[in-house]
N, C-alpha and C positions, 0 to 999 in steps of 0.2 A: 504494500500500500504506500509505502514512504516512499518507493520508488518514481510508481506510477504520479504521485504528487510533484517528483522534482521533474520528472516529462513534463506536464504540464506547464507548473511555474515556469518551464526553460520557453516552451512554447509562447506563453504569453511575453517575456521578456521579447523573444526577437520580432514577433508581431508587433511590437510598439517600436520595437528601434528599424522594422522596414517601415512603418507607417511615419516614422520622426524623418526619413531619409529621401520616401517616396519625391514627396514635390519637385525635390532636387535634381531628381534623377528624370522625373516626367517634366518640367517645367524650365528647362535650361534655358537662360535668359542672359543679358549683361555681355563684355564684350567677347567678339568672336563666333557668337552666333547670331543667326539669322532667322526671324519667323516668316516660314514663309505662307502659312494660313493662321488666322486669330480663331475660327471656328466661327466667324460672325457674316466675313464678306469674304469678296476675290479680290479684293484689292488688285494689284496692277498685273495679274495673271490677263492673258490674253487669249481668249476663246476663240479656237479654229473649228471650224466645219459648221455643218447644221448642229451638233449634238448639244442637249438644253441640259449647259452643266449647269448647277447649282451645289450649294453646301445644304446637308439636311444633317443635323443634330448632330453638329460639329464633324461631318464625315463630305468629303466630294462627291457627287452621284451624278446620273446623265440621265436623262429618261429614253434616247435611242441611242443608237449608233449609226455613226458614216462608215462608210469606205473610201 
């Protein structure tokens, strides 16, 4: 039982120190990098063909395709 307790305990420790670290690692910002979508608009991205790209829920999508 004391075993399976420190599994635990250990488990909860690194779950909070990947959640302390996450943003960091998803959210790189500041010099040297580059965003090239906000999830919001297309900013200065330039749409070729007929395909009706838009962003939906922070992801790019297209409703057809060209050739």
């Amino acid at each position: 039982m004391q075993r399976a307790s420190r599994h635990v305990f250990a488990l909860i420790v690194i779950a909070f120190a990947i959640l302390h670290i996450a943003p960091q690692v998803f959210g790189q910002t500041g010099e040297g990098w580059i965003t090239l979508l906000d999830g919001e608009n297309m900013g200065d991205w330039t749409l070729v063909g007929e395909t009706n790209w838009r962003l939906e829920d922070g992801a790019v999508v297209a409703d057809n395709r060209t050739s």
